[in-house]
LUMLUM-406559 format. One record per residue: z, y, x of N, C-alpha, C in turn; residue number from 1. Coordinates in steps of 0.05 Angstrom, whole numbers. Example, Ala and Ser with C-alpha at 12.3 -4.5 7.8 and 13.67 -1.06 7.14 Angstrom:
2
   n_up n_north n_east  ca_up ca_north ca_east   c_up c_north c_east num
    156    -114    264    156      -90     246    156     -66    264   1
    142     -45    257    143      -21     273    157       1    258   2
This chain:
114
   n_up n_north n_east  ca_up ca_north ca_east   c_up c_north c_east num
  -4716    3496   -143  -4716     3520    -127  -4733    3514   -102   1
  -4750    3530    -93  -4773     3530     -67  -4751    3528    -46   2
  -4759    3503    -29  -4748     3505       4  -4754    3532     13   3
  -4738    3543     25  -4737     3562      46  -4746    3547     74   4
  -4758    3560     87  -4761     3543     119  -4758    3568    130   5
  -4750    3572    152  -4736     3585     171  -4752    3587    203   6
  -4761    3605    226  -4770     3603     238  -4750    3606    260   7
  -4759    3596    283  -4740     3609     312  -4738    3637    306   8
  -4716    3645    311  -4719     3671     320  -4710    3675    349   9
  -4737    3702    350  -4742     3717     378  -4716    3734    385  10
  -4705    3717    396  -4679     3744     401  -4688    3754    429  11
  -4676    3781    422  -4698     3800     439  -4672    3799    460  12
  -4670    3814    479  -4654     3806     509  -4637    3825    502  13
  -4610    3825    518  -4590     3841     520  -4593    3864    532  14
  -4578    3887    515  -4571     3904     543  -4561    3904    572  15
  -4544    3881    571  -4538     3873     597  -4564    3858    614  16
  -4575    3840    600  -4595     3831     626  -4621    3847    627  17
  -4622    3867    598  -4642     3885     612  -4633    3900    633  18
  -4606    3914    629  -4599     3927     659  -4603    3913    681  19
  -4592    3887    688  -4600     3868     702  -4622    3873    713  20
  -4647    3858    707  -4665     3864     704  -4679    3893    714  21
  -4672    3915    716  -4680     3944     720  -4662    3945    754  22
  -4641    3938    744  -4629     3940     777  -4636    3924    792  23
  -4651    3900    790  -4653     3878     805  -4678    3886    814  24
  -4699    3915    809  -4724     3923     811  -4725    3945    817  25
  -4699    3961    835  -4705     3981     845  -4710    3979    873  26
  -4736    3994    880  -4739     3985     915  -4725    3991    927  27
  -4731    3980    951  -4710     3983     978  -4718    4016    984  28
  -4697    4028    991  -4703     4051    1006  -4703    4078    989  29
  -4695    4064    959  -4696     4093     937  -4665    4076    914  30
  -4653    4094    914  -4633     4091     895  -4647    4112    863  31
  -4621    4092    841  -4624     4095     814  -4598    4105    803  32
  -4594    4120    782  -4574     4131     772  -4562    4115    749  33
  -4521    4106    751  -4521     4093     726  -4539    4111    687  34
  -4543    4133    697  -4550     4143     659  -4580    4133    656  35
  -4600    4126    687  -4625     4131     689  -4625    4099    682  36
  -4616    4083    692  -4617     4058     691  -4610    4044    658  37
  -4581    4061    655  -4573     4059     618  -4600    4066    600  38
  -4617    4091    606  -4636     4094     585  -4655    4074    586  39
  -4670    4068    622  -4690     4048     617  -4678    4022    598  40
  -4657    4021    605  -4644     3999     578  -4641    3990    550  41
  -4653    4020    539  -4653     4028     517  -4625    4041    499  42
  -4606    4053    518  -4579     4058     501  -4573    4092    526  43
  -4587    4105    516  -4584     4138     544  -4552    4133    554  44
  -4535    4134    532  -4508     4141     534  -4489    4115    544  45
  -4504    4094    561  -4487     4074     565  -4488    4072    591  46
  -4485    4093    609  -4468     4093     636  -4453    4074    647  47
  -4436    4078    623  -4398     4063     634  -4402    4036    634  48
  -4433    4024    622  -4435     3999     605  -4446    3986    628  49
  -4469    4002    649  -4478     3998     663  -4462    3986    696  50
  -4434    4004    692  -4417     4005     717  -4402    3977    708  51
  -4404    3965    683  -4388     3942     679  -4408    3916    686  52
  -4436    3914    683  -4452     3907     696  -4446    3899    729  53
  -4450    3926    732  -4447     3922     762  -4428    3908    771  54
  -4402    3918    767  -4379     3894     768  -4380    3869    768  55
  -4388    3870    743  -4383     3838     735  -4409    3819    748  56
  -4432    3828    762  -4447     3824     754  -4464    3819    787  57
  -4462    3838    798  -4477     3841     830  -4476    3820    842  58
  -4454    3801    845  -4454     3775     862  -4457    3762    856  59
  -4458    3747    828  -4474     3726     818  -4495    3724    808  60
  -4509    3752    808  -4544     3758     803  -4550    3766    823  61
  -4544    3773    847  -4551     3788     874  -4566    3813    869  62
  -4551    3826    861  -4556     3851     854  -4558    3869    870  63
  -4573    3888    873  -4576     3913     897  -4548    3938    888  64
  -4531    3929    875  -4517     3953     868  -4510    3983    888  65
  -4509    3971    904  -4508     3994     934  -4529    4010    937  66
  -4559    4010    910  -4571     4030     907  -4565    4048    874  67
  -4547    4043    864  -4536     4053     842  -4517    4074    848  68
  -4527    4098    840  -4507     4118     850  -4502    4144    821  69
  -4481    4157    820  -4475     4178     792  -4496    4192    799  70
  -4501    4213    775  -4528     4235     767  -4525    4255    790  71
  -4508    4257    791  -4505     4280     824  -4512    4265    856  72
  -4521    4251    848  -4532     4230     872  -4509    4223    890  73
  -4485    4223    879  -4455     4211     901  -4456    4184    893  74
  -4453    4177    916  -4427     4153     910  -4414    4152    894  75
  -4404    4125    883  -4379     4136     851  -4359    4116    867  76
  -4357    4100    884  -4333     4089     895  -4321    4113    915  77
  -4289    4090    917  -4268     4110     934  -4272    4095    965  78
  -4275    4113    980  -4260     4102    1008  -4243    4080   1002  79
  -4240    4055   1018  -4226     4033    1023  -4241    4012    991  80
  -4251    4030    966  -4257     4010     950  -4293    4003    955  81
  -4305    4011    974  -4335     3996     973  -4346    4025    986  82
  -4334    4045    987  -4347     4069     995  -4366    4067   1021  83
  -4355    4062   1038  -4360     4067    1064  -4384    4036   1075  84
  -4381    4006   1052  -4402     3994    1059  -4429    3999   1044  85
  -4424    4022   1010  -4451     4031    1007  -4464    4049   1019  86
  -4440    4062   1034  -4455     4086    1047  -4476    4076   1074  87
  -4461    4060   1087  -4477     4042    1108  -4498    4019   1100  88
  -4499    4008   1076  -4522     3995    1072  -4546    4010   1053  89
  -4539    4034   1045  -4561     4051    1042  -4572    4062   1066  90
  -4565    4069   1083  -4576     4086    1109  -4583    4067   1124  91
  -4568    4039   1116  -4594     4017    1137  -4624    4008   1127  92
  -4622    4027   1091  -4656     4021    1082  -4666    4046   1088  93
  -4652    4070   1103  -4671     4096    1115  -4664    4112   1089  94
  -4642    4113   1069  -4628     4133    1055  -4612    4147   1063  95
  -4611    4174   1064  -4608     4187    1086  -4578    4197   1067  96
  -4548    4193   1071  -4530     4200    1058  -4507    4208   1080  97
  -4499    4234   1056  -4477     4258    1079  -4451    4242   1078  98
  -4434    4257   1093  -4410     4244    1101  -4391    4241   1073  99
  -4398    4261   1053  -4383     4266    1030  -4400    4231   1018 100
  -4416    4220   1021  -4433     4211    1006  -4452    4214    981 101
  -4470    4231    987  -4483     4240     970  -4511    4243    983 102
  -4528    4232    962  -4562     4229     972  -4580    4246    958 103
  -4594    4256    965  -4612     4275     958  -4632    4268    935 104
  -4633    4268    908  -4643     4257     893  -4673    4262    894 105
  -4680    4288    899  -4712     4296     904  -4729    4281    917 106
  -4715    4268    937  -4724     4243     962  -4721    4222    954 107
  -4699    4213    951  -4687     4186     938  -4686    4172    916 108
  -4695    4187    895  -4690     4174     868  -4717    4162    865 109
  -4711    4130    851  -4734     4114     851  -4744    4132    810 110
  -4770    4142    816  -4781     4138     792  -4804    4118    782 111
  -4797    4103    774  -4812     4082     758  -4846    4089    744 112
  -4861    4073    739  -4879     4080     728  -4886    4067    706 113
  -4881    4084    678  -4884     4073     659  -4905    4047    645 114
């Protein structure tokens, strides 16, 4: 029977460190949406996948997560849980966010260039 030989395989990168990766590349001074950040990922519908990311993930990759905000451009933290230091370290990059926390996406949202 003919040897088989076998090559490396290219394993292509995760969804997680491509998210990584996409958040770790949003500029200063423009926030990204968890669904906007899920699609550049390649998975539209992985939001929730993205906020587990963030979790797990911001302080041992030094992650900008404090520019990651829901499709309605709010904040998705509570008062006393991180609210009130994203809201202050966005507006110290000149993101201009209301008291409800919520940023104007027309202004703020980083779009990428393909």
């Amino acid at each position: 029977m003919p040897q088989r030989t076998t090559t490396p395989s290219m394993s292509l990168p995760s969804f997680t460190d491509r998210a990584r990766a996409i958040i770790s590349s949003i500029p200063h001074g423009y926030v990204a949406t968890y669904g906007q950040i899920a699609a550049m990922a390649g998975n539209r519908r992985a939001a929730r996948q993205v906020v587990r990311v963030l979790h797990t993930c911001s302080q041992s990759h030094n992650l900008p997560w404090h520019r990651v905000v829901n499709r309605e451009g709010r904040i998705a933290l509570r008062a006393g849980s991180g609210f009130y230091e994203q809201q202050r370290l966005l507006a110290a990059e000149g993101i201009a966010v209301d008291e409800s926390g919520v940023i104007d996406l027309e202004i703020f949202l980083w779009r990428p260039v393909p």
